[in-house]
C-alpha positions, 0 to 999 in steps of 0.5 A: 199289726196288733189289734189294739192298733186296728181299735185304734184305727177303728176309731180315728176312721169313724171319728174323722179327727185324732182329737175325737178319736181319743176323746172316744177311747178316753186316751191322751191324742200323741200316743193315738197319733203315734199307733197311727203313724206306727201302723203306717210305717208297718204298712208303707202306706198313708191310711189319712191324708190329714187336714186342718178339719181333720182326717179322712181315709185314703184309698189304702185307708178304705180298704184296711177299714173294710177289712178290720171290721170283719177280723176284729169281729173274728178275733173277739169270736176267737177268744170267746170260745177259747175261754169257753174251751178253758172253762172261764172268761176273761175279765176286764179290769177299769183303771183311772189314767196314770193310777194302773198301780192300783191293780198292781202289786199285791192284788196281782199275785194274789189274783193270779194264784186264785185265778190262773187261767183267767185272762185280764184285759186292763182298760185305762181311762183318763180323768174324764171318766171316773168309772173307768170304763164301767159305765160305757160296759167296757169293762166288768170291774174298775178300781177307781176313786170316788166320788162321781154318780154312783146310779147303777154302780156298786162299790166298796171302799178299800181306803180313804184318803184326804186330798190336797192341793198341789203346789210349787215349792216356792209357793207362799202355802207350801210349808202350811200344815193346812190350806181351806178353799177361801185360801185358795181364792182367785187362783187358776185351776185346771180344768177336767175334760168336757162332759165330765161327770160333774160330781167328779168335776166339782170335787176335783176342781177348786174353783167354781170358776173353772169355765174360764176357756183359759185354764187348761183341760188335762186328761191324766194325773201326770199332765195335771202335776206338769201343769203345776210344776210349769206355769203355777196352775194348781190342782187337786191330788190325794196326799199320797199321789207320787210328786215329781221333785219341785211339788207338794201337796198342802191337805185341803182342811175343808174338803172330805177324803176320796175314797179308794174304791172296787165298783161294779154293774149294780145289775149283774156281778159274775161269780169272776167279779165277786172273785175279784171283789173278794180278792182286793178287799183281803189285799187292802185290809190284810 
């Protein structure tokens, strides 16, 4: 059993439903289903009994749940005090869903050179939190995309890039050069999860009628770009986001660039985070 799969666990419990469950830990539902059902097999037993309201634990359940508690509290102790013993922290890094490339690279190497004993958590958040953890505390800095509501948060910009909308191939505004929003009048438009921050939403959905029921709610990048490449349904990207064969992206003529950015707690920046800071801003600008 990996502690990841306990969290996982942790969760479902308390939330009584998968869907909940990964709404709570900002992931998509089947990789949930599928460390639940993993820890099972580990096990030889059932954890839920599954109905159509939901799951409730079952008697093995109960007692794996009483027990998890107290040794994800033990483990977390456990690497408090061996980062103390080593003389540092370990620092939790916030990405968007689908976008862990961000932190890749460059700023890895660069990172580790500077920074050799320092353990780094990566946390991935789908679209519905902009923040990528920061704002929840789960995290101590995020390389995430603006714009969403800043209050409490600090930022520096590493690029911009302008967005567009993604289309099919054999879409009649596939070859523009440009595309604005009164062009784009009438179409169907995904639709980012509830509770979203709505500065994020509005920026990122065309339409201002995205609270028609029957677009579809995507939570990361690649099932936004499927819904596209399947059923027509469009969405908003950075013109540099990969595309799978069959899609581009049109520049939205009258829509700003998003912004590329590091953001940390305006209230407390440790001498690791201005580490970090300082780290990705001589990755992006060199």
């Amino acid at each position: 059993m990996d502690l990841r799969s306990l969290r996982y666990f942790i969760a479902v419990a308390e939330e009584c439903h998968i869907g909940r469950a990964a709404n709570r830990l900002h992931m998509t539902q089947p990789p949930l289903s599928r460390a639940i059902r993993q820890l099972e097999d580990e096990l030889g037993v059932l954890l839920f009994q599954r109905t159509p309201r939901g799951v409730t634990l079952t008697p093995a359940g109960k007692v794996l749940y009483d027990e998890t508690g107290a040794l994800l509290g033990r483990a977390d102790r456990i690497r408090r005090r061996v980062a103390a013993a080593a003389g540092t922290a370990p620092l939790a890094v916030g990405t968007l869903a689908d976008a862990a490339e961000q932190v890749g690279g460059r700023l890895v190497s660069l990172f580790r050179a500077r920074y050799p004993h320092v353990h780094v958590i990566i946390h991935e958040s789908d679209l519905g939190d902009p923040t990528a953890g920061l704002r929840a505390g789960l995290v101590d800095v995020a390389i995430t995309r603006t714009p969403f509501d800043d209050t409490g948060i600090s930022m520096h910009v590493l690029r911009s890039v302008p967005v567009g909308v993604v289309m099919r191939n054999d879409d009649p505004f596939a070859g523009h050069a440009s595309v604005s929003s009164t062009d784009l009048a009438g179409r169907r438009w995904v639709r980012l999860p509830e509770g979203a921050d709505p500065v994020w939403t509005a920026y990122w959905t065309g339409s201002g009628d995205n609270d028609n029921d029957a677009s579809p709610v995507m939570r990361t990048i690649q099932e936004c770009l499927q819904a596209v490449l399947w059923n027509g349904t469009s969405a908003l990207a950075p013109i540099d986001q990969p595309l799978p064969a069959g899609l581009v992206v049109v520049p939205l003529s009258d829509r700003p660039s998003s912004d590329l950015v590091v953001t940390w707690p305006r209230a407390a920046c440790s001498p690791l985070v201005r580490g970090f800071i300082q780290v990705a801003k001589h990755c992006w600008h060199t």
